[in-house]
KELO-268212 format. One record per residue (C-alpha): residue number from 0; x, y, z. Coordinates in Angstrom, 2 decimals, decimal comma, padded with zeros to 5 digits. Layout:
R/pos/X/Y/Z
R/NUM/X/Y/Z
...
This chain:
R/pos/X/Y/Z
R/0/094,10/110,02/092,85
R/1/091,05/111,69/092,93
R/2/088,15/113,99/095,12
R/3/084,75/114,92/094,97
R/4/082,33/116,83/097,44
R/5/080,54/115,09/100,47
R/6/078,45/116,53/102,89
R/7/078,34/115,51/107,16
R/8/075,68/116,92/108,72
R/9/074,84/119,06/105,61
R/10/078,09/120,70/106,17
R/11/080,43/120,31/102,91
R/12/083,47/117,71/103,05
R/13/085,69/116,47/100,85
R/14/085,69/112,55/100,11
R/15/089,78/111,58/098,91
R/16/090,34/107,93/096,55
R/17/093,33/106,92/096,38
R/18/093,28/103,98/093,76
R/19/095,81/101,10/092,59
R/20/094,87/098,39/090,29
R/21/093,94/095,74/093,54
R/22/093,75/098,71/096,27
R/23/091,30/101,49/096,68
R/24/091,92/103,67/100,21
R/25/089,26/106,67/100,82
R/26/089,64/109,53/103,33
R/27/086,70/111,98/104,23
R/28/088,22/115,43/104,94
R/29/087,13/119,23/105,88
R/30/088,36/120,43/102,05
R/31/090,25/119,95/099,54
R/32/093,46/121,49/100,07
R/33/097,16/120,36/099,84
R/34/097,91/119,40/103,53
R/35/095,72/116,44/103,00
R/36/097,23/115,42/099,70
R/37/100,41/115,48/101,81
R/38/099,68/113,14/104,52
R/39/097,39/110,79/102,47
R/40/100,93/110,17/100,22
R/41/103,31/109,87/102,80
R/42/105,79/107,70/102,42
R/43/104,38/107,22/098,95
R/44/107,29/107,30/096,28
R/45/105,26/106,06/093,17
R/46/103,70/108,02/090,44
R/47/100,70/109,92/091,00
R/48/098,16/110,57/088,44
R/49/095,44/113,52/089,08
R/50/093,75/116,47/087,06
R/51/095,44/119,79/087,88
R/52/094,08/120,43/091,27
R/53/096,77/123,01/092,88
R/54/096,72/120,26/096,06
R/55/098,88/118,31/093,98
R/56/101,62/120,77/092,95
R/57/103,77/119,46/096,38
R/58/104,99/116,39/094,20
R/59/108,06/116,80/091,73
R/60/106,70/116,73/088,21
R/61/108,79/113,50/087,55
R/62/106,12/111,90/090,08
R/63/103,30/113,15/088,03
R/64/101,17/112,17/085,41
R/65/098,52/114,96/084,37
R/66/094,89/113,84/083,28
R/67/094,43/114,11/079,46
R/68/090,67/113,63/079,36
R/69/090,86/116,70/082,33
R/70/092,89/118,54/079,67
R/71/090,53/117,50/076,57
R/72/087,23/119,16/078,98
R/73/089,19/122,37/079,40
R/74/090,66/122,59/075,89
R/75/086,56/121,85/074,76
R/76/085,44/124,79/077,44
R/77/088,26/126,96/075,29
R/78/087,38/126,05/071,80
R/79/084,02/127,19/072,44
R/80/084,85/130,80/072,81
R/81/086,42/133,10/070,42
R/82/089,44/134,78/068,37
R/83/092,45/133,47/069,96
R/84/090,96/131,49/073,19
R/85/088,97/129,26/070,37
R/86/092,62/128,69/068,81
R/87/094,15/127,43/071,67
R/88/091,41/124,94/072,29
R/89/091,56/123,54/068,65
R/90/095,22/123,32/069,19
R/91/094,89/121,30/072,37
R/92/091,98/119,16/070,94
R/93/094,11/118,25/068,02
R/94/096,90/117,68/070,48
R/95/094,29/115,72/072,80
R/96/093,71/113,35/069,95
R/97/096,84/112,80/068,62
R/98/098,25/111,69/072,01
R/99/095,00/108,86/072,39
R/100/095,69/107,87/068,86
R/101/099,40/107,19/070,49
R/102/098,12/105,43/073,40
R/103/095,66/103,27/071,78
R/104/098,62/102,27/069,30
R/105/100,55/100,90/072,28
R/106/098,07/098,93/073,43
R/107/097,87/097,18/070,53
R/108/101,52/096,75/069,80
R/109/102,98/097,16/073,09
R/110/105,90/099,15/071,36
R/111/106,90/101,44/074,19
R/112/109,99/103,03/072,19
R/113/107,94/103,82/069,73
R/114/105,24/105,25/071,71
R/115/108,07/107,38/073,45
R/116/109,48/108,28/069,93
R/117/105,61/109,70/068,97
R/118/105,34/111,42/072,43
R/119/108,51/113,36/072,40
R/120/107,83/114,41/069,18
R/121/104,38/116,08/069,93
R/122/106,17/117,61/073,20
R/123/108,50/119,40/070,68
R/124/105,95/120,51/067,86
R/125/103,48/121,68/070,78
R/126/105,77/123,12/073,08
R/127/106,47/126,21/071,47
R/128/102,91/126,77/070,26
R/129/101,33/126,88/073,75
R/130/104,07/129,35/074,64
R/131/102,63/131,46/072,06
R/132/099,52/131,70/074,26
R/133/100,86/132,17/077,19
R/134/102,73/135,40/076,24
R/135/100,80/138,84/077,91
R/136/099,69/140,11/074,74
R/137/095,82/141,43/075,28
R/138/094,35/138,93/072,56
R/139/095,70/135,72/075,45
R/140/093,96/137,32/078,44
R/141/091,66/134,51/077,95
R/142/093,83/131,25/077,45
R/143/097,33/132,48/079,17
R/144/096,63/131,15/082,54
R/145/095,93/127,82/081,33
R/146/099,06/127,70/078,76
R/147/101,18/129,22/081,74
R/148/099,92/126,14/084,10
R/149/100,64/123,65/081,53
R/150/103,78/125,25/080,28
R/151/105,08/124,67/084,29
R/152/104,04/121,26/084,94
R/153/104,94/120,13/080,73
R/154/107,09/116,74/082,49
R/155/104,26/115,50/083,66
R/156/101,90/115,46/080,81
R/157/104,12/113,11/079,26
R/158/105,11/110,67/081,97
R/159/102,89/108,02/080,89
R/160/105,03/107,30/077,88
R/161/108,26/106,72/079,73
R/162/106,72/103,95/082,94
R/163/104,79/100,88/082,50
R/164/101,72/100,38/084,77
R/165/100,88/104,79/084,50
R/166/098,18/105,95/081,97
R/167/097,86/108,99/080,39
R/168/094,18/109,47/081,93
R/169/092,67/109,34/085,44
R/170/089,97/107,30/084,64
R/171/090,60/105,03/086,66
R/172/090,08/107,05/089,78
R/173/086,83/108,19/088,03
R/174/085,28/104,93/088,08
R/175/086,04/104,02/091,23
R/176/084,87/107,56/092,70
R/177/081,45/107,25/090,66
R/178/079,64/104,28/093,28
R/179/080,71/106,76/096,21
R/180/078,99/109,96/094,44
R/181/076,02/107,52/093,52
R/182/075,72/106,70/097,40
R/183/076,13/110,28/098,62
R/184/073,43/111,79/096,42
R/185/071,20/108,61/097,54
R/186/071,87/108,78/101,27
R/187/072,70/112,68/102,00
R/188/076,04/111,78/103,19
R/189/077,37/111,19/106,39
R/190/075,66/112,98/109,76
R/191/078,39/112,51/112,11
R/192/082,61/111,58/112,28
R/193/081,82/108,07/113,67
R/194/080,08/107,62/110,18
R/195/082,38/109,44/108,14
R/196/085,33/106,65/109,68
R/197/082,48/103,95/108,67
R/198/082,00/105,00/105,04
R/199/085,09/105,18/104,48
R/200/086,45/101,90/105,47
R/201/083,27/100,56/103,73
R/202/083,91/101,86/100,24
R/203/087,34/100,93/100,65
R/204/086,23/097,35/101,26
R/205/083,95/097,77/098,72
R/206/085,90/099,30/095,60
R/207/089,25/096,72/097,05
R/208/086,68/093,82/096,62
R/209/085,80/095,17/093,02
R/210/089,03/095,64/091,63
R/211/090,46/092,11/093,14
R/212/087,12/090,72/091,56
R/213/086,52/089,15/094,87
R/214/083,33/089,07/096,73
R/215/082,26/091,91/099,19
R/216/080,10/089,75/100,70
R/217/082,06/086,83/101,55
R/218/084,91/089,22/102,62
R/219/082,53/091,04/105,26
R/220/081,19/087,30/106,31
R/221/084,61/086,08/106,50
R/222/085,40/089,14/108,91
R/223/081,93/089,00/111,06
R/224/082,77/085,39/111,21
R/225/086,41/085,41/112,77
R/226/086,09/088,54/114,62
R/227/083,43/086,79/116,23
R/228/085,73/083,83/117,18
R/229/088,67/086,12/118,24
R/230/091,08/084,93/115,05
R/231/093,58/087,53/112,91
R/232/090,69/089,35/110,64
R/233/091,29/088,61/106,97
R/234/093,18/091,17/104,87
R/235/092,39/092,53/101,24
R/236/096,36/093,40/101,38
């Protein structure tokens, strides 16, 4: 799961993905804050993976997986500064790299107990060592607010390791943002709610059709076509 800016009207939005491997639902809202989060997964009891957008703290951390390439960005923002903040971001970069080595092991070998064997090991030789930072001694001013956030949501940077079908990165989401963010900066957005409701049944057509490798065109014919005739519309279900 995933957001990024939109504009209606040249007044800011917030444009929500929710992504599966075959599904893709978007949602255009006012902002980006947790009572949407809330009511987009609703009835949703699966694993979630996101960056660390506060929105997201409603969800028990054993229904989280945290965004490593969102943690390898902020560790890179803290290695370039100095004393002890640059520490901390070498720390997590080495961490950062050690866990992707992991990953791209599994999917090679496919040896999950293995992968969870490597994984609880780095939870246990980093834990302590991001604690470290997140003490209130004056030389962590500048890296104690992101070892405290870590240091309460720890389960879920390691969920990836223990559930098939959850990755330790939200890519996915990413990519399947990217063709919306394209669009907006092309078109200027939205300039009323009747188009906000189009575009985002559109891109969910659109990114559903991408993902189930089936084509958007022939899937908009199909439904011209029957809704025409009065027959059940086809489903991307």
């Amino acid at each position: 799961m995933d957001e990024t800016g939109w504009r209606t009207a040249g007044q800011r939005r917030a444009l929500w993905g929710m992504f599966t491997s075959r599904h893709a639902l978007f949602h255009l809202a006012p902002d980006r804050h947790e009572q949407h989060a809330k009511r987009l997964l609703k009835g949703h009891a699966g694993i979630v993976t996101s960056d660390r957008w506060w929105a997201y703290n409603h969800l028990a951390l054993t229904r989280r997986q945290l965004c490593w390439s969102h943690l390898r960005r902020d560790f890179t923002a803290h290695a370039e500064g100095l004393a002890t903040e640059k520490e901390f971001g070498e720390h997590g970069l080495a961490l950062c790299e050690r866990v992707f080595w992991a990953w791209e092991i599994f999917q090679h070998t496919d040896d999950r107990p293995e992968l969870q064997r490597t994984i609880g090991q780095l939870g246990h030789q980093y834990q302590p060592i991001v604690h470290g930072y997140a003490s209130k001694r004056a030389r962590n001013r500048h890296s104690r607010g992101m070892a405290r956030n870590l240091l309460k949501a720890w389960p879920a940077l390691w969920t990836f390791a223990a559930h098939d079908g959850v990755q330790p990165t939200n890519n996915h989401a990413e990519r399947s943002l990217r063709g919306a963010v394209i669009y907006r900066k092309l078109s200027l957005g939205s300039q009323s709610e009747p188009g906000e409701r189009r575009i985002e049944r559109l891109l969910s057509a659109s990114i559903t059709c991408r993902l189930q490798r089936r084509s958007l065109f022939a899937h908009m014919t199909e439904l011209l076509a029957t809704h025409a005739r009065g027959d059940p519309l086809p489903s991307l279900a």
